[in-house]
N, C-alpha and C positions, 0 to 999 in steps of 0.2 A: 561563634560560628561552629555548627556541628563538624565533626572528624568526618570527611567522608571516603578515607583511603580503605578502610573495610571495606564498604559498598562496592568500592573499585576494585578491590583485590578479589573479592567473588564473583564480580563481573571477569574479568580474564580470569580464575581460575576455574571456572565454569560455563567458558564460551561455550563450547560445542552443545552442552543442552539449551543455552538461552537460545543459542541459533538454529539449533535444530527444532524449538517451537516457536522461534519467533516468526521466520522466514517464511513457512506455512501460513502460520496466523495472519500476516499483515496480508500477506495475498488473499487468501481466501474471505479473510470480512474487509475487502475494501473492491470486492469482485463482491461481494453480498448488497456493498454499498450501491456499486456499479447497475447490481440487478435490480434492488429495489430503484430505484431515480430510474432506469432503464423502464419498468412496468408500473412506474406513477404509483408505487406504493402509498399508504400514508404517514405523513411527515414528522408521528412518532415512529414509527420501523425506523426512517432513514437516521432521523438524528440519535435514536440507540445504535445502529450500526456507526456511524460516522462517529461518535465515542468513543465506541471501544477499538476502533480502527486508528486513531488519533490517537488514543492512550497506547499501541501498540508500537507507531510508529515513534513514536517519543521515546520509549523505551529501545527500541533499536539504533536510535539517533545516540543517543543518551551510553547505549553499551560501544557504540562506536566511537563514541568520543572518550570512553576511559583507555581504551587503544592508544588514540591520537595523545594524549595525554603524557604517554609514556615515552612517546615516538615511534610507535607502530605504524610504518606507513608499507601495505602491502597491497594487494589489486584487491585480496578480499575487503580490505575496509573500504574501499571507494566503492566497490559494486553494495556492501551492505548498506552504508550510506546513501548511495543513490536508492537503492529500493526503499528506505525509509521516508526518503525525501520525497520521490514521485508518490507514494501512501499517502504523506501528510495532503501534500498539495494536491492531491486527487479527490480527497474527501473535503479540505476545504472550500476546493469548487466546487463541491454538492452542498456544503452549508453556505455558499456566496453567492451561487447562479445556478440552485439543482433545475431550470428551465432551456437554460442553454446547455450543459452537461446533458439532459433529457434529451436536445434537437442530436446534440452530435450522437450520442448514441444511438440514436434512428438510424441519423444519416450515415452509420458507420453499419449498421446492419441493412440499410436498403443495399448500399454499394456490396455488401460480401454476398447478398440474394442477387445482385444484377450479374457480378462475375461469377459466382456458381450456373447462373442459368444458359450464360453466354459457352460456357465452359459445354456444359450437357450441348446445348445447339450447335456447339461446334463439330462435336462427333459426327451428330448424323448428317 
């Protein structure tokens, strides 16, 4: 079985850069994802985003558990954690049901068009 306390030991000795491009990345292509399934892209776009989105959030999963490993248990690792977790299973719902992920996405942008409009007509 390979050594993998190296891998780990650059994993926490070089948090703050993995984090400081991870936490961008996973948001931003799994919001990419969000928009392709959102404008019925086609389903080579979605399954290259959901990829490298997947491979992202694995890695953040993955840097949080050499944490956990040591016994680092602090608010930051739970919140990084769950942002890797809500990535993961965000884009797996785009490779499982990208047609129901597609409805809620509508139906989550008709509701913010109905309260922004309600909002305007309430003025006058």
């Amino acid at each position: 079985m390979p050594d993998l306390n190296p891998l780990f030991e650059f994993s926490r000795t070089h948090c703050v850069a993995i984090c400081t491009f991870l936490v961008p990345a996973n948001l931003l292509v799994t919001i990419h994802t969000l928009w392709l399934v959102g404008f019925a892209r086609p389903i080579q776009q979605i399954h290259r985003s959901i990829a490298i989105a997947i491979l992202l959030a694995l890695v953040m999963i993955s840097h949080v558990m050499t944490w956990f490993i040591i016994g680092v248990v602090m608010t930051q690792t739970y919140v990084l954690l769950s942002l890797g977790t809500v990535c993961l299973v965000t884009n797996l719902w785009a490779i499982a049901h990208p047609t129901s992920l597609h409805q809620q996405l509508i139906n989550l942008i008709n509701k913010f068009s109905l309260l922004k409009w309600k909002v305007v007509g309430d003025k006058s």
